[in-house]
N, C-alpha and C positions, 0 to 999 in steps of 0.2 A: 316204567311207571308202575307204581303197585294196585294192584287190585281193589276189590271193594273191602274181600276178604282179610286180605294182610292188612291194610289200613286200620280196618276191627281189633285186628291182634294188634298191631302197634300200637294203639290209643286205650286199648282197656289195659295192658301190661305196663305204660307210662301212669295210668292214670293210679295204681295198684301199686307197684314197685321202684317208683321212682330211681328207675335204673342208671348205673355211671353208665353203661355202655349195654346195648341190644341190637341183636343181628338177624333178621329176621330171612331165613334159606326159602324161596320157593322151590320144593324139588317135584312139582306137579309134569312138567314135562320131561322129568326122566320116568316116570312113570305112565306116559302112554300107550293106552291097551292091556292096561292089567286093570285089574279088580279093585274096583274101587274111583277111579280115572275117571270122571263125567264129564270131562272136556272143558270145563268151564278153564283149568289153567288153574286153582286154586284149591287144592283139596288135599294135596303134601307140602307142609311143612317141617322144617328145622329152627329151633330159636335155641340163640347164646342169651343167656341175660345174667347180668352184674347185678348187685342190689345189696345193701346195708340190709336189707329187710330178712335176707335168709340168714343171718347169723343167729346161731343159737338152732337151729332147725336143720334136720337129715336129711338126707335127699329124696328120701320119698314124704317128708311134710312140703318142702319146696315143690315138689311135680302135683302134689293136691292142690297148694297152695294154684296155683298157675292155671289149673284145671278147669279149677274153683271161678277161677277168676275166667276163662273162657267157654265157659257152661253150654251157652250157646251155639257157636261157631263149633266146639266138639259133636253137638249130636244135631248140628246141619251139614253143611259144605265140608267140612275138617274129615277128611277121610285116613289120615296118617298125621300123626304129632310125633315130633321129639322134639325133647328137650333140656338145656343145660344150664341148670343155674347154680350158680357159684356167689361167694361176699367178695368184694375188694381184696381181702385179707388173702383168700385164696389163688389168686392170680398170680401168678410167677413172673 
């Protein structure tokens, strides 16, 4: 079941980019005991996300774009973000 945290990410990134497809990585428990880790189980992420919305835009307007949109959970709980967004068009 997901968190409080990914839930956050999942619904502001639906509510923002109307994604075909998003995949959202917890990789907080491979990170136990390093810097950063507060045990909570939520503080590394990984996200794929699909979107008509990044066409026309480079990949670093899309990770603004994303950022922008997770403003808060970045500079609380989010201790590691990556990120991959791509258009439809790009999908192989």
């Amino acid at each position: 079941m997901a968190g409080t945290v990914e839930a956050a990410i999942r619904q502001k990134l639906n509510a923002a980019f109307s994604p075909q497809s998003i995949e959202i990585v917890n990789e907080s428990d491979s990170h136990s005991g390093h810097a950063g880790h507060d045990g909570s189980g939520e503080s590394h992420f990984r996200v794929y996300l699909v979107s008509d919305k990044f066409a026309g835009q480079n990949r670093v307007a899309r990770q603004r774009a994303i950022y922008d949109v997770l403003a808060d959970e970045l500079a609380g709980p989010i201790h590691a973000f990556s990120v991959t967004a791509r258009t439809p068009d790009e999908i192989g």
